[in-house]
Each structure stands twice: as structure tokens, then as C-alpha cells.
N, C-alpha and C positions, 0 to 999 in steps of 0.2 A: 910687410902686411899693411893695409890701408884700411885705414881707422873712418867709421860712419856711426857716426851723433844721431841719432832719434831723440824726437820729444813727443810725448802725449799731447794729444789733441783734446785736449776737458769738453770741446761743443759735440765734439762725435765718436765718444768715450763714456763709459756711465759705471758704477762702483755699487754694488749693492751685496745685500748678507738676509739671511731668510733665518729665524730658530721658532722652534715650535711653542704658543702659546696653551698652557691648560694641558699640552701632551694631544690635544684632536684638533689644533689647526696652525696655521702658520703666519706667523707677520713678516712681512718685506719690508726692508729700510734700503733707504741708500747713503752714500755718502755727497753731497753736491760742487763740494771744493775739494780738489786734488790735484797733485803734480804730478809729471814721472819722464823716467826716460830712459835710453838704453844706450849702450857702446858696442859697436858690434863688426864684425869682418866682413869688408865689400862687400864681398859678395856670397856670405855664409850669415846667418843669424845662430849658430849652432856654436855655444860658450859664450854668448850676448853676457854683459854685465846690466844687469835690470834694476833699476829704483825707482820708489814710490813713495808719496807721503799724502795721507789724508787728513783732513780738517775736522776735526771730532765735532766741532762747533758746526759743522754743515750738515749733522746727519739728520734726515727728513723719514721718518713713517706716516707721513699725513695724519698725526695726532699729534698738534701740538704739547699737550700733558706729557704723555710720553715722551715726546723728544727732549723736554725739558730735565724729565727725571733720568733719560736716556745719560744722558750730560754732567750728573749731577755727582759726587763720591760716591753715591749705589755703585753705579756701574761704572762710566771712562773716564770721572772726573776731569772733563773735560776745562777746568780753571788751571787744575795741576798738569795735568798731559793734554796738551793741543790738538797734537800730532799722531797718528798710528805711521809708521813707517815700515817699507821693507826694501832690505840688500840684497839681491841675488848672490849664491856660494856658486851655483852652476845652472845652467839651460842646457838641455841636452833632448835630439831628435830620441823620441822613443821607435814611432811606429809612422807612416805616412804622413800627414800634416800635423800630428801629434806630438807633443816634446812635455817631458819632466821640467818644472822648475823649480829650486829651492834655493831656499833662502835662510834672513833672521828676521824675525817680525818681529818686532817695536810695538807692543801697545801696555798703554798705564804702567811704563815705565821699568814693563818685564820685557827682556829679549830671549826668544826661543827657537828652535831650527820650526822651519813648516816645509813641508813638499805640496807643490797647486800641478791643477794638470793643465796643457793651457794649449789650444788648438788654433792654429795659423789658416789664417781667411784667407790671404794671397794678398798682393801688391797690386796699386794702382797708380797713375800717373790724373791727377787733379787735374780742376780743367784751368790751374794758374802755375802748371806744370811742375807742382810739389808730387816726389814720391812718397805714397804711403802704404804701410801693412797695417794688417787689422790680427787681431789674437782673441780669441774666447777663453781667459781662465777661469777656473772651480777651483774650490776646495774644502775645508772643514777643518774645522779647531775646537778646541773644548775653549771655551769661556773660562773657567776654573782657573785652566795654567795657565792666563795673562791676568788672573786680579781679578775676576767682575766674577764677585762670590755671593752675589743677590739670591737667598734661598728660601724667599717667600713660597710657603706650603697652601695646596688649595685644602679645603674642607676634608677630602681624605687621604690626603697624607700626598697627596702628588705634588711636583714641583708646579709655579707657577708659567715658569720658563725655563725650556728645556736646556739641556746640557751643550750639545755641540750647534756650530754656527757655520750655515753654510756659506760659502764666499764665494761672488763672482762676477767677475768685468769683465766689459768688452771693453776691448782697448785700440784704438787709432794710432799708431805714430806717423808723425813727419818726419821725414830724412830732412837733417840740415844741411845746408850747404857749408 
């Protein structure tokens, strides 16, 4: 079987997570620094080994304040944990361009399984003759089970920020040679 190296492309590639503010609206962050990449069969992407690691120091909601406190021991303590990371356990075709993937995700220092759904755009041949695929993955975690136990209450009795967080990249790879 013949082994094909991908790596992420971070210029045409993007990382972002959405959770609900007040419980009636929603803030979008992204992450701006990230690596990753994949191992996979010539000519199958189907049992791909997938990793990823993001830069907690790079996450951006266009509010400085916030990104700061984003960073801070509230939430990723990002001086202690740097990194969010995740291992693929399996990639697996669900249904037409659609595949399950899971993993272990790494963030503040907690490791838990997650399942992301994650949709294959198709391959392309660059115009400096790099092959690349593209994937749309989603998903959702509770904040809670990784450590970010921030439970600032509004005036009546609501959370200030809600419970689960939605995740989702589009992701570039290059075939290496």
C-alpha cells in the first residue's frame, strides 16, 4: 500500500467556533495560527490518520478585551496550554462526500474522544502543479468537559455564555511529494 503525506494549507484554510452570548446571539472567533496534516492511501482518503494543533495565543473575535480574557485562566489559559490539539482514532465514508471523523481532542490539558462531520470538496491540480483536497468540518463540544468552567450568570439567572461550542474548518491540503 503507498503512503501520501498531506499538509494544511493555513493561507487557504480557516479555524473558527461560534457559542452563544446572553443565550439570544452568537459570537464567532477563529483561531489564526494552526498546523495539520494527514497520512492516507494513494488512492483512498478512507482510514486517513488526521492531526491538528491550534495556537490558543492566535484566537481573534475582533474584541481585543475579549481575546485577552479569552487567553487568560477563565477560560484556555493560554500561558499554561498553548496548544488545542487533535489525533484522528478513525475517518470513515459515511454517505456520498460525507465521512465521520474522530478523534482525541487536547484542549487545557483535558483529553476526550469527539466525533466532527466533515465534507470532502473534491481535488484539484494547482496552477504550480500541487495536488490539493479541500474538507468542510462541523462539530460541537461542551466547553465544561475540557476545563473552561466560566459561569458568569446574567441578571436573571441565565448563563452569560452558553454551554456548547460549535466548531468548524475548512481545510486545504497539499499532497507532498
Amino acid at each position: 500500500m503507498a503512503v501520501t503525506k498531506w499538509i494544511v494549507d493555513p493561507v487557504h484554510s480557516e479555524v473558527q467556533f461560534k457559542i452563544k452570548h446572553l443565550v439570544i446571539s452568537t459570537i464567532t472567533g477563529s483561531f489564526n495560527n494552526f498546523e495539520g496534516g494527514a497520512t492516507s492511501d494513494l488512492n483512498n482518503f478512507e482510514n486517513a490518520e488526521i492531526h491538528f494543533s491550534l495556537d490558543v495565543n492566535s484566537i481573534d473575535t475582533n474584541q481585543d478585551m475579549r481575546d485577552a480574557h479569552l487567553k487568560s485562566a477563565d477560560f484556555f489559559d493560554a500561558e499554561q496550554f498553548p496548544h488545542i490539539t487533535f489525533q484522528s482514532n478513525y475517518f470513515h465514508k459515511a454517505k456520498g462526500d460525507n465521512y465521520k471523523l474522530s478523534g482525541l481532542l487536547t484542549l487545557k490539558g483535558i483529553t476526550k474522544p469527539i466525533e466532527l462531520d466533515a465534507e470532502y470538496g473534491g481535488s484539484e491540480r494547482d496552477s504550480e502543479g500541487n495536488i490539493r483536497i479541500g474538507f468542510e468540518v462541523e462539530g460541537r463540544i461542551s466547553r465544561q468537559e475540557f476545563g473552561l468552567n466560566y459561569m458568569q450568570l446574567t441578571e436573571t439567572g441565565g448563563l452569560l455564555i452558553g454551554e456548547d461550542v460549535k466548531l468548524m474548518a475548512n481545510i486545504q491540503l497539499v499532497k507532498q511529494s
